[in-house]
C-alpha positions as CSV (number, residue, x, y, z in Angstrom):
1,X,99.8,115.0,104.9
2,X,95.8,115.1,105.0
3,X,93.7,115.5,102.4
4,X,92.8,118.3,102.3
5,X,96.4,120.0,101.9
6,X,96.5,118.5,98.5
7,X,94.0,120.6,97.3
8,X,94.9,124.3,98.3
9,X,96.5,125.8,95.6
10,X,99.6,128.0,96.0
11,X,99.0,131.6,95.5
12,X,103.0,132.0,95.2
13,X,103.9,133.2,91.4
14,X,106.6,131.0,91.2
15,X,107.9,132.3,88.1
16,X,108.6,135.8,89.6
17,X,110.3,134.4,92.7
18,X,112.7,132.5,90.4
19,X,113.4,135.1,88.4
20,X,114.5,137.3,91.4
21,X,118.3,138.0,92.0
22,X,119.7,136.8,95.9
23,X,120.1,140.7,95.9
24,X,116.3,141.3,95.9
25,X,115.2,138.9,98.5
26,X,115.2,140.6,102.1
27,X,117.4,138.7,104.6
28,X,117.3,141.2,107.0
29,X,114.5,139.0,109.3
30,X,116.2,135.7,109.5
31,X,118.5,135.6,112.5
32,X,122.2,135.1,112.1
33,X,123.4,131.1,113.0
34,X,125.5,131.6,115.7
35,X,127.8,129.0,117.6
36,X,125.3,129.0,120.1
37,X,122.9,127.9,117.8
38,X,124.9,125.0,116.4
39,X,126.0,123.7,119.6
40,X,121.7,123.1,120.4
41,X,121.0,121.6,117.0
42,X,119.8,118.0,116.8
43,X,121.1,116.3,113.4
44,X,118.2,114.2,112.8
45,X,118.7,111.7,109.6
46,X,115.4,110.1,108.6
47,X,115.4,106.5,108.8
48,X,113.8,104.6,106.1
49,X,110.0,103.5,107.3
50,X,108.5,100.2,107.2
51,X,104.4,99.7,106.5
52,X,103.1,97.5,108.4
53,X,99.0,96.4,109.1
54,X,99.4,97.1,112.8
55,X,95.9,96.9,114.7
56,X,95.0,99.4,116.7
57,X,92.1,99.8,119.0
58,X,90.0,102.3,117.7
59,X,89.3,104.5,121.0
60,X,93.3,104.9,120.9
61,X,93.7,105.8,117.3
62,X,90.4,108.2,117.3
63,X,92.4,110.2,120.4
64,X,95.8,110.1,118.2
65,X,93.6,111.2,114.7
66,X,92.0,114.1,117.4
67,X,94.8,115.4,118.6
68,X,97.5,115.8,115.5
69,X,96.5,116.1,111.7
70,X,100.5,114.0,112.0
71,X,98.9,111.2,114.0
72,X,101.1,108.3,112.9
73,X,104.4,109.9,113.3
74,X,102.5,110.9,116.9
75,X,102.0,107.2,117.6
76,X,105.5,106.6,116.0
77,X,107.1,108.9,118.7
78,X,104.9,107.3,121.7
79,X,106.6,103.9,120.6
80,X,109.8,105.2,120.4
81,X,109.6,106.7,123.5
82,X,108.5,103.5,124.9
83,X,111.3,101.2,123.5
84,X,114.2,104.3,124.6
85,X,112.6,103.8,128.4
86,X,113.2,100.2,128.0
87,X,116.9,100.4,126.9
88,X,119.0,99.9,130.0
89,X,121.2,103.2,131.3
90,X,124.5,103.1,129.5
């Protein structure tokens, strides 16, 4: 998360969307979960994350911090990637 999404406030009044009854929220735009949509889901269970003082050169993490606001989990997924192309076929 950057910085700066710390400090937008939400405009939501939180107190009136709590005190609204499941009959007066509108439903009607969220599509239905069909089979079809369970059979393509991905179960994805986070991992627990270790911090570590990895060095990085600094051309490679300015093009990471450039292109995604998420840049670690970016350079996260290039490794992953990596290490998965390195496993043999099984």
């Amino acid at each position: 998360m950057s910085g700066k999404d710390l400090s937008n406030t939400s405009r939501t009044n939180w107190a009136a969307l709590e005190a609204m009854e499941d009959e007066q929220i509108d439903y009607s735009d969220i599509p239905p979960l069909t089979d079809e949509f369970f059979e393509k889901a991905t179960l994805r269970i986070p991992t627990t994350q270790s911090h570590q003082l990895v060095e990085i050169d600094s051309d490679i993490l300015n093009w990471f911090q450039a292109h995604s606001e998420e840049y670690t989990t970016s350079i996260n997924s290039v490794l992953r990637r990596y290490i998965e192309g390195q496993l043999p076929a099984g």
